[in-house]
Backbone as a printed PyTorch tensor [residue, N CA C, xyz], in Angstrom:
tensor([[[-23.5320,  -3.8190,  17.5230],
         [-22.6240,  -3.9400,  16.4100],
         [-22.4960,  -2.5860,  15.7100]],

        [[-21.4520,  -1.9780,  15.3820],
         [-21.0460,  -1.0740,  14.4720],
         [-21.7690,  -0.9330,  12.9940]],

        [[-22.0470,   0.1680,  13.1810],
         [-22.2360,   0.3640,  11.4820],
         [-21.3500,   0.1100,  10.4020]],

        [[-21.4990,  -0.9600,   9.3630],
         [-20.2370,  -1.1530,   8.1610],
         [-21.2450,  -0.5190,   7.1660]],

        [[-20.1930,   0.4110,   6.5860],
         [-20.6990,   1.3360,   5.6910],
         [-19.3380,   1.3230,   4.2950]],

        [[-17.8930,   0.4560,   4.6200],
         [-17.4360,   0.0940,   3.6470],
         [-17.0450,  -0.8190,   3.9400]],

        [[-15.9440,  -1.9780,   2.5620],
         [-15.5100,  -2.9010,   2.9320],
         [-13.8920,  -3.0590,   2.5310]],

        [[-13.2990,  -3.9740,   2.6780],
         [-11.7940,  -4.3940,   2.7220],
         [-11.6440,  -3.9870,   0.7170]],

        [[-12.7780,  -4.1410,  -0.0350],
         [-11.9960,  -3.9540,  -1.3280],
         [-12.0980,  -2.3400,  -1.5530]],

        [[-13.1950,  -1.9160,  -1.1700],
         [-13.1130,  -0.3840,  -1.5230],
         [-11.9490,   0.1930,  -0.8920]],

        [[-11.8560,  -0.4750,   0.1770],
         [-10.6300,   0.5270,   1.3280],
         [ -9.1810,  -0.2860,   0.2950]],

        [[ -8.9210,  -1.5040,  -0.4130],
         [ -7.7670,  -1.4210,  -1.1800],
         [ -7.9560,  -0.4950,  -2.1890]],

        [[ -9.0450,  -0.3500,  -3.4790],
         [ -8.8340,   0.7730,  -3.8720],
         [ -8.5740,   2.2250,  -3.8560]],

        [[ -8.7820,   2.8990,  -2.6710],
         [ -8.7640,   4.2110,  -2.1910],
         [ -7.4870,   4.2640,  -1.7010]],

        [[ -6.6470,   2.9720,  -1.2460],
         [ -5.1770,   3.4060,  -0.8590],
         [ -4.1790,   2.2420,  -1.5150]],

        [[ -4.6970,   2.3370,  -2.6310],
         [ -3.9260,   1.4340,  -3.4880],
         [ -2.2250,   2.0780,  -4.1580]],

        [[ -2.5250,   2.9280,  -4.0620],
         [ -1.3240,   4.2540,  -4.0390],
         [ -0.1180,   2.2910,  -4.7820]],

        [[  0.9560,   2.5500,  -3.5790],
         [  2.2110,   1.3630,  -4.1380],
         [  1.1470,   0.0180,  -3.5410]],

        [[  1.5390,  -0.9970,  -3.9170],
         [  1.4820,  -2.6020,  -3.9890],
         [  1.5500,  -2.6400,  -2.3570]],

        [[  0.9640,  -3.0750,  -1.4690],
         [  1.0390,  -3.9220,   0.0630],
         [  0.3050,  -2.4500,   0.8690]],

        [[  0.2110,  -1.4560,   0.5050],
         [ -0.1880,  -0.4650,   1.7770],
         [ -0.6910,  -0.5790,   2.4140]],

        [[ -2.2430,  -1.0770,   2.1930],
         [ -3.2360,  -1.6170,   2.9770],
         [ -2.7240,  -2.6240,   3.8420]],

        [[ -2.0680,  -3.5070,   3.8470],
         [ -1.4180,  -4.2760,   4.1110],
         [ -0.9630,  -3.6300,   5.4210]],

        [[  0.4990,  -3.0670,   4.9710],
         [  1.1140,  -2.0880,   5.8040],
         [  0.2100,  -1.4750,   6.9610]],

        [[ -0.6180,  -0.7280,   6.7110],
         [ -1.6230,  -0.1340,   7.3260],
         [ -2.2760,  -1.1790,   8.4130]],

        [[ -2.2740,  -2.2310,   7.9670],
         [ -3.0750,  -3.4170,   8.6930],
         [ -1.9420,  -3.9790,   9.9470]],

        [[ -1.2060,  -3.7570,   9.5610],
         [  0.3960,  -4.6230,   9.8700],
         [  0.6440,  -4.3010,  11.2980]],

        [[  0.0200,  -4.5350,  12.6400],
         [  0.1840,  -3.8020,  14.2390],
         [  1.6890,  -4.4160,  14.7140]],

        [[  1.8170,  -5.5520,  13.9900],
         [  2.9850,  -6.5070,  14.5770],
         [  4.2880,  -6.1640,  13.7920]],

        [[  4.0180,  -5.7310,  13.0160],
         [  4.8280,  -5.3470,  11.5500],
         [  6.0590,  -6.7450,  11.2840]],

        [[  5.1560,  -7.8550,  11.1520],
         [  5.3410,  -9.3520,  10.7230],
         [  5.3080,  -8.9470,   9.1080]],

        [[  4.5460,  -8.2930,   8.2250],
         [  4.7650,  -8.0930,   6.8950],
         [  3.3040,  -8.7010,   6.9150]],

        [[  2.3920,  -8.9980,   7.6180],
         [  0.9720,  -9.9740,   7.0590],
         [  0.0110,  -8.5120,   8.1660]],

        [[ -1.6870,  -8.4820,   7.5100],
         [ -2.2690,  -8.0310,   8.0360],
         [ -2.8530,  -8.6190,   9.2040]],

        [[ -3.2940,  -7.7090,  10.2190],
         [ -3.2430,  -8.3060,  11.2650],
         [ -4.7900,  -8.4140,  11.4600]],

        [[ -5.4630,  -9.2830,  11.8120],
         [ -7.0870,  -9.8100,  12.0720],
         [ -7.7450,  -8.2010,  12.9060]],

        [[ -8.7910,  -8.2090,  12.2400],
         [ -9.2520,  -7.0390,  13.1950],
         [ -9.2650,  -5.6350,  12.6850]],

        [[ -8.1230,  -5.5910,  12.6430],
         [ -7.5900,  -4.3280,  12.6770],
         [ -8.7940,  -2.9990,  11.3630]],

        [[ -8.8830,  -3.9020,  10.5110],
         [ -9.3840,  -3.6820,   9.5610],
         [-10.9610,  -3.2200,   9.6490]],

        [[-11.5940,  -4.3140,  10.3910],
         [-12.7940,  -4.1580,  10.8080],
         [-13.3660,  -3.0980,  12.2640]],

        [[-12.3780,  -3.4200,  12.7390],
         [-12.2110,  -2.2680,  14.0980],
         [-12.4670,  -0.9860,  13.5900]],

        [[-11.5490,  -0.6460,  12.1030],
         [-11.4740,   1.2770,  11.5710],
         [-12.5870,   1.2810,  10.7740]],

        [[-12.7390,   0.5770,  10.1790],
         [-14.4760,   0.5090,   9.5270],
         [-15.2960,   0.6410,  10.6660]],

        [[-15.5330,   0.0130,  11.5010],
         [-16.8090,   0.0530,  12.7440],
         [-16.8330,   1.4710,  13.4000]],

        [[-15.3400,   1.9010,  13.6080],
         [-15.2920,   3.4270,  14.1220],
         [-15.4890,   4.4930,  13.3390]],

        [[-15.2010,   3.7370,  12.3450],
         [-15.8310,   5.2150,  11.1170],
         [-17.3510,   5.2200,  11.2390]],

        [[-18.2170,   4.0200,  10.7860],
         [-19.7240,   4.1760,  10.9540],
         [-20.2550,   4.6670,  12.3410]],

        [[-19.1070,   4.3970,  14.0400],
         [-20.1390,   5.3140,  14.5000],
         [-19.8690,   6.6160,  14.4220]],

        [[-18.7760,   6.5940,  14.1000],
         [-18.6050,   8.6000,  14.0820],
         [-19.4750,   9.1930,  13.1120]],

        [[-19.9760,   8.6160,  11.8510],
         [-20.6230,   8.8260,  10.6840],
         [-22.2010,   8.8320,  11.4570]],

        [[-22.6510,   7.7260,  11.9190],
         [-23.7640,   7.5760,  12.7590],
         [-24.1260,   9.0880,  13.9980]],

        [[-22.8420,   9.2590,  14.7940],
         [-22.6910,  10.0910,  15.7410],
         [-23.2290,  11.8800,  15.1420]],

        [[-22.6340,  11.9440,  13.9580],
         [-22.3760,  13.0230,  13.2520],
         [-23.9330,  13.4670,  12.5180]],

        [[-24.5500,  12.4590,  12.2280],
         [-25.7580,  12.4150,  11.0260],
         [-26.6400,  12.5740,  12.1760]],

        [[-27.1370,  12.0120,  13.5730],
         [-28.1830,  11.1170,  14.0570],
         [-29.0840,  11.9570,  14.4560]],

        [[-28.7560,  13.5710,  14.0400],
         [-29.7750,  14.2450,  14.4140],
         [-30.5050,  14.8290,  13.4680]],

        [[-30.3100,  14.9530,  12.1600],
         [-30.7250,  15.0720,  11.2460],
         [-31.5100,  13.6260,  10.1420]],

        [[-30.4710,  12.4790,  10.2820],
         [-31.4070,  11.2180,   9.8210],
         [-31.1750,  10.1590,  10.5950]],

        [[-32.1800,   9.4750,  10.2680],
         [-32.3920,   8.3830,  10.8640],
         [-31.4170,   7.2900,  10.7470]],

        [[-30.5250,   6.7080,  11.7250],
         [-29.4610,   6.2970,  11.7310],
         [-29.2120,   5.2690,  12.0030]],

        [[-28.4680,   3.8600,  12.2560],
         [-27.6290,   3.8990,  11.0840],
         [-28.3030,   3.5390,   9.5400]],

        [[-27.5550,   3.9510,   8.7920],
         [-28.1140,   4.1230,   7.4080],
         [-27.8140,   2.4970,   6.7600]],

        [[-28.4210,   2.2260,   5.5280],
         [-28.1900,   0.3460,   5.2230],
         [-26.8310,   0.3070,   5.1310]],

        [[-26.0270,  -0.9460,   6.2130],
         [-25.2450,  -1.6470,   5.7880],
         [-24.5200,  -2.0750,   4.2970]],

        [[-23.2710,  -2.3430,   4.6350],
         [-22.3650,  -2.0690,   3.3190],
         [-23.4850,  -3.5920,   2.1260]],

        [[-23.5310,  -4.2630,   2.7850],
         [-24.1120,  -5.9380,   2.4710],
         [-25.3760,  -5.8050,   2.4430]],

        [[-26.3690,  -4.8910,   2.3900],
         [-27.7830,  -5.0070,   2.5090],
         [-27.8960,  -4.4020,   1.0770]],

        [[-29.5780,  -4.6360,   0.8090],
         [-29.7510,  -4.0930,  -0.1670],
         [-31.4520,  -3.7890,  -0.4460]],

        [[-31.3400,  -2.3940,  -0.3550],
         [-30.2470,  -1.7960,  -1.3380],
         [-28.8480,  -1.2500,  -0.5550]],

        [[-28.2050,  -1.1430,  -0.9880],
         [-26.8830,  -0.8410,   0.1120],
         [-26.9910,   0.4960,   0.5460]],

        [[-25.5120,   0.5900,   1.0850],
         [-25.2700,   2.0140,   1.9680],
         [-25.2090,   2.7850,   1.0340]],

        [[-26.2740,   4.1330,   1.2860],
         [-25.8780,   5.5100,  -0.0480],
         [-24.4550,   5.5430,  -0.1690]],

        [[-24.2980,   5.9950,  -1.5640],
         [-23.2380,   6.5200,  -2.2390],
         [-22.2480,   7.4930,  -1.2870]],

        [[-22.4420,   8.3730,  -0.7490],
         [-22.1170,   9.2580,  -0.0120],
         [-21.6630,   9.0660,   1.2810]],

        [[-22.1850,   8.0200,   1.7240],
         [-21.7350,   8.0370,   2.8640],
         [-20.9890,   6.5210,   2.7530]],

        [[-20.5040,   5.7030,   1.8510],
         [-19.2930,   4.8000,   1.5360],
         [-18.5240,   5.7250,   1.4750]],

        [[-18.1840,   6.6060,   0.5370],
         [-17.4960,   7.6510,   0.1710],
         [-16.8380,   8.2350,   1.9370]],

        [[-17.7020,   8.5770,   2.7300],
         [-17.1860,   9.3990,   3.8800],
         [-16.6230,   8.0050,   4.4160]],

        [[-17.2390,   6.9620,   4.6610],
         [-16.6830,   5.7390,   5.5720],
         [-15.2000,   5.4470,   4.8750]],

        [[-14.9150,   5.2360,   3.8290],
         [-13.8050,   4.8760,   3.2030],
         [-12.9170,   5.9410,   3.7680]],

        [[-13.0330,   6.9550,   3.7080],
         [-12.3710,   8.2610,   3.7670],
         [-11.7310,   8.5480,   5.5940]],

        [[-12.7490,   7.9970,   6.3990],
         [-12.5220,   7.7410,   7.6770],
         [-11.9380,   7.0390,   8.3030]],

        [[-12.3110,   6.0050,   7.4930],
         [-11.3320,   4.7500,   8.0940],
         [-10.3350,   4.8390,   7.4780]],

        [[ -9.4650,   5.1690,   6.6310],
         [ -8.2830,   5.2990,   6.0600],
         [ -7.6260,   6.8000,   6.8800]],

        [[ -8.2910,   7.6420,   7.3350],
         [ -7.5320,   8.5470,   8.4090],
         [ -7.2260,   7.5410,   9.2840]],

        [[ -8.3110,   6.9340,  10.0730],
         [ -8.2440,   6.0260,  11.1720],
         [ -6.7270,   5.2550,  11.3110]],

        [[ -7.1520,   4.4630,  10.0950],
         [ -5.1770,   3.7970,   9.9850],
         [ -4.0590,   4.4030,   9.4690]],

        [[ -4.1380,   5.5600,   8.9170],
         [ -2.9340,   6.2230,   8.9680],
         [ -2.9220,   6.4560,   9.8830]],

        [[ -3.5170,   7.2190,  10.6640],
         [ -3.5900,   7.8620,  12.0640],
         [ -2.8740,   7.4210,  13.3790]],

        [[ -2.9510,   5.8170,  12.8880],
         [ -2.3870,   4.8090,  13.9520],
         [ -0.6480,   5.1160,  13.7450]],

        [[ -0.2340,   4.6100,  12.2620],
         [  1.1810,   4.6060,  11.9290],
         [  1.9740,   6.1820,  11.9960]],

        [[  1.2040,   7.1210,  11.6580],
         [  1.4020,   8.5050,  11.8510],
         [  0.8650,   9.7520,  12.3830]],

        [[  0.6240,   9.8960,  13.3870],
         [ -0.0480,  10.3320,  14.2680],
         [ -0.7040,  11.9080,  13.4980]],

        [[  0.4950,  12.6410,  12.9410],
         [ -0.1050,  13.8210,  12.4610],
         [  0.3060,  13.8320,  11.2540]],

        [[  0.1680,  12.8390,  10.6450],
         [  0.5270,  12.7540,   9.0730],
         [ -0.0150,  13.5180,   7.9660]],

        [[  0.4130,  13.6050,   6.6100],
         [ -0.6270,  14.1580,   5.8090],
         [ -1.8080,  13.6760,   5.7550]],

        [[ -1.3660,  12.0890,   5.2190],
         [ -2.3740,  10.8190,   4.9130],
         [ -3.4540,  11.2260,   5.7420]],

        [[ -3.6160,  10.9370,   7.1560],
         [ -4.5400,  11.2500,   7.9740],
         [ -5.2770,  12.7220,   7.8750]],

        [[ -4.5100,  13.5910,   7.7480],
         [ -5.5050,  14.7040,   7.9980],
         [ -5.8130,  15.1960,   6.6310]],

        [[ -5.4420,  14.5330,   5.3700],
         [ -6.4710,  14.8940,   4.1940],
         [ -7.8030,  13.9520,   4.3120]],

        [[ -7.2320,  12.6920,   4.8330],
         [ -8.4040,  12.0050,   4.6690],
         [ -9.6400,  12.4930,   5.7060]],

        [[ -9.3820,  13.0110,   6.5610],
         [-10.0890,  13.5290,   8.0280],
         [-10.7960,  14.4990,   6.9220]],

        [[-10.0260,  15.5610,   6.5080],
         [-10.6620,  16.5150,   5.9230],
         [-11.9640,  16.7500,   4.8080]],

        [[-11.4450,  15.4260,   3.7760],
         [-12.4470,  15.2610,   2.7990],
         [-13.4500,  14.4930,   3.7830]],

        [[-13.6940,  13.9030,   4.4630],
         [-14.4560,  12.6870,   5.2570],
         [-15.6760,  14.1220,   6.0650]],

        [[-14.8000,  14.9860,   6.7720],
         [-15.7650,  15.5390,   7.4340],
         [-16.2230,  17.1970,   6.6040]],

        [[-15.1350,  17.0630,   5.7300],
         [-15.7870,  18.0190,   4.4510],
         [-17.1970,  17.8130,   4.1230]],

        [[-17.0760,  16.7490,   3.5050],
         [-18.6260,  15.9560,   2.7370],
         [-19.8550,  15.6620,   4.5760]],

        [[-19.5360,  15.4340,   5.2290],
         [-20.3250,  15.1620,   6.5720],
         [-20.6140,  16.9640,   6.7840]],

        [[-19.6920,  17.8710,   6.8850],
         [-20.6570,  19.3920,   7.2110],
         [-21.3600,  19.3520,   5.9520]],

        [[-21.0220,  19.1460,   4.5410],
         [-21.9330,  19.8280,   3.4590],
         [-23.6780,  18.8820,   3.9560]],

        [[-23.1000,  17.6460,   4.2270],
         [-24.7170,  16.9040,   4.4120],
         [-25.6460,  17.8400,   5.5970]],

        [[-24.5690,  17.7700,   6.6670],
         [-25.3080,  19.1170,   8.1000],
         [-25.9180,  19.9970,   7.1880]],

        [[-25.1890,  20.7250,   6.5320],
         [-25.7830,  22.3290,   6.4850],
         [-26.8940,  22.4080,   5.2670]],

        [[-26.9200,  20.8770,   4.5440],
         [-27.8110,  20.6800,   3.5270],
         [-27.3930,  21.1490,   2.3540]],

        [[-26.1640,  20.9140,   2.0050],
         [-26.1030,  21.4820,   0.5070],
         [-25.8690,  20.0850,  -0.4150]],

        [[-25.3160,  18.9490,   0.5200],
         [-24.9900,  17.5110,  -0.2310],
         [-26.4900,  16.8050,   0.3370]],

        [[-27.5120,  15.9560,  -0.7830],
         [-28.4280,  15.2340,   0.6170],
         [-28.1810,  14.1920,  -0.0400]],

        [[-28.4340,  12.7400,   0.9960],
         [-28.4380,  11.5490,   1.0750],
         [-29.6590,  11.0760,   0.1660]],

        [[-29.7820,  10.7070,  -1.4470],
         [-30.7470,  10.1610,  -2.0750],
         [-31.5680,   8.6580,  -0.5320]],

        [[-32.6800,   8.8920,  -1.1620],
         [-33.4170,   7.9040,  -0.2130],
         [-33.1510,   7.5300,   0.5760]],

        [[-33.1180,   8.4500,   1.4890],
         [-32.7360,   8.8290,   3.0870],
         [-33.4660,  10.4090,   3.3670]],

        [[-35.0370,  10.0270,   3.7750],
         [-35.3440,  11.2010,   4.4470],
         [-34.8280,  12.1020,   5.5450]],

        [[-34.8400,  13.1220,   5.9020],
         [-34.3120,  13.6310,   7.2730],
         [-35.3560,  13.6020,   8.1940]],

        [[-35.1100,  13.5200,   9.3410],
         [-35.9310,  13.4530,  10.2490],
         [-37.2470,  14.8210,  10.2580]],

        [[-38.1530,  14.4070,  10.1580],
         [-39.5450,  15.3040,  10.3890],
         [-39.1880,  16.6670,  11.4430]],

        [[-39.4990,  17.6010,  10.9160],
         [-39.4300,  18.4970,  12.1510],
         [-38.7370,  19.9720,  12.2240]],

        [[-38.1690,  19.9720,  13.4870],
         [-37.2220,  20.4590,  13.3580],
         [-35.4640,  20.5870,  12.9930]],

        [[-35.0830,  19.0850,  12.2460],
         [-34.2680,  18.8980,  11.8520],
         [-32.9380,  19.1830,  12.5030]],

        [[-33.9620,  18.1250,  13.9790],
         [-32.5640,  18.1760,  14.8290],
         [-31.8750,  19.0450,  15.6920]],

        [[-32.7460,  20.2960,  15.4040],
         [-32.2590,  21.4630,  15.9590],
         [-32.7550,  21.5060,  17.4670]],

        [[-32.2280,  22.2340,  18.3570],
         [-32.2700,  22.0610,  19.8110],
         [-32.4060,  23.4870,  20.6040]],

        [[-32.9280,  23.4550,  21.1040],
         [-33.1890,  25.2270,  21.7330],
         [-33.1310,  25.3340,  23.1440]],

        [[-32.3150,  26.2910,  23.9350],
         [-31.9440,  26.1850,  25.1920],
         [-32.4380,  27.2150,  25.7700]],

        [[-32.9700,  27.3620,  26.4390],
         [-33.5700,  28.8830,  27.6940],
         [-33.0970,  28.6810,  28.8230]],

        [[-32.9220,  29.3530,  29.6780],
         [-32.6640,  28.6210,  31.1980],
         [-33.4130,  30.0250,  31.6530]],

        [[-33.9500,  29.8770,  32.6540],
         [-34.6660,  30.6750,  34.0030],
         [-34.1820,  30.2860,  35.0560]],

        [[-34.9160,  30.6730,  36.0170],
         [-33.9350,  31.2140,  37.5600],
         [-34.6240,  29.8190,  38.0480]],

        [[-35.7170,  29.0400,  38.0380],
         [-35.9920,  27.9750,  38.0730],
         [-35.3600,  26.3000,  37.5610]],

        [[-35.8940,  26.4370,  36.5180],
         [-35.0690,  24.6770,  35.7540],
         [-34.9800,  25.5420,  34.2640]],

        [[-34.1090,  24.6470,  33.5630],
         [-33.7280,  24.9450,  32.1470],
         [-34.8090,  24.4460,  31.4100]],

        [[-35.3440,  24.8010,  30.0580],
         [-36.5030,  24.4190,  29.0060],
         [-35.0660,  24.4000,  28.2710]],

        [[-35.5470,  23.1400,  27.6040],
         [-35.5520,  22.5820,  26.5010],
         [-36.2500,  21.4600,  25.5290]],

        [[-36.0640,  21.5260,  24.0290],
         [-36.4910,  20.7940,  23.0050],
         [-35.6560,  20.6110,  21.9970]],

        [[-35.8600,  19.8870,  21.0320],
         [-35.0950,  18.8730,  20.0740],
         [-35.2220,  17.5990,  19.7970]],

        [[-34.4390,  16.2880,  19.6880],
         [-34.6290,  15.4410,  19.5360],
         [-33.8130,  14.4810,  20.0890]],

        [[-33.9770,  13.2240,  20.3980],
         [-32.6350,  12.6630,  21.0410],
         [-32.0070,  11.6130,  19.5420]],

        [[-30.9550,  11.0940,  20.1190],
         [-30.3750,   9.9410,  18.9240],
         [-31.4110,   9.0300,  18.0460]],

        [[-32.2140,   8.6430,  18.8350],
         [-33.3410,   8.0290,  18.2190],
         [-34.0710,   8.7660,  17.6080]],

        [[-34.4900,  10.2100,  17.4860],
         [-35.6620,  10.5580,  16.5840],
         [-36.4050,  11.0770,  17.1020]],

        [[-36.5650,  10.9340,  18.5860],
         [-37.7370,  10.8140,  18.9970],
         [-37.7640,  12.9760,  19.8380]],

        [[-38.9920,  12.7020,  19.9820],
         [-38.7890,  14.0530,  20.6720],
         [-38.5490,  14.6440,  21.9160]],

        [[-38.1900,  15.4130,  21.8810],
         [-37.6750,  15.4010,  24.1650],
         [-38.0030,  17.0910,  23.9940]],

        [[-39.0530,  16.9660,  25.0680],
         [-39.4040,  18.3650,  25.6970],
         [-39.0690,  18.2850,  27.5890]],

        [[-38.8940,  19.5740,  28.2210],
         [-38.8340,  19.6800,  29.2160],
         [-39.3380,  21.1270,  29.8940]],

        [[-40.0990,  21.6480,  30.6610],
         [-40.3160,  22.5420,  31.0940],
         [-40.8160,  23.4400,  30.1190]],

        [[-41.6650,  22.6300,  29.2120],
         [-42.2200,  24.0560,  27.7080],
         [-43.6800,  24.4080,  27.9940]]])
């Protein structure tokens, strides 16, 4: 299952802009009604790209929109922001809509990388923080880092 990191009311407030958008946005059949799915599909793809993006630095996925304590502040903020590229993205391929929202979404995702934004109560992973180091010799390649899980992966050290 996908990471939900927002939900159907935050995503009406953030594109509440005129009356029905969300709607609109939802609309694949363009019947005038939202269409099942659709909604939950751009939420699920935002948490793994959010998941994809973080998983080497924290431990991933982070709490659910419905758990509690819930999903940090920060990263609703990026999920909302993603999934609303996501469905513009659909209706307008290179729209504004989409690529501001892309922008602020993976704006706030490099500041968390490079450590200048951090995730309150959400440690980063122990270590080397994800970082990965490559040698190659005339033999086999050495390497170290970490994989998606956390865990550590050495080879030829």
């Amino acid at each position: 299952m996908a990471s939900v990191y927002t939900n159907e009311t935050a995503m009406e407030l953030l594109v509440a802009g005129d009356g029905g958008r969300l709607t609109m946005l939802l609309d694949l059949d363009e019947d005038g009604d939202a269409d099942a799915g659709v909604l939950d599909a751009a939420i699920g793809d935002a948490g793994v790209q959010i998941d994809a993006r973080l998983a080497q630095r924290f431990p991933t996925p982070f709490a659910q929109i419905s758990d509690t304590p819930t999903t940090p502040p920060i990263i609703q903020l990026i999920a909302k922001h993603l999934t609303a590229a996501i469905l513009y993205e659909r209706i307008q391929p290179d729209g504004e809509d989409a690529k501001a929202h892309y922008a602020t979404a993976y704006g706030l995702l490099d500041k968390i990388l490079a450590g200048t934004f951090t995730i309150p109560s959400v440690d980063p992973v122990e270590g080397d923080e994800g970082a990965t180091s490559i040698s190659y010799s005339a033999d086999e390649p050495q390497f170290s880092g970490r994989d998606a899980n956390g865990n550590r992966r050495w080879r030829g050290m």
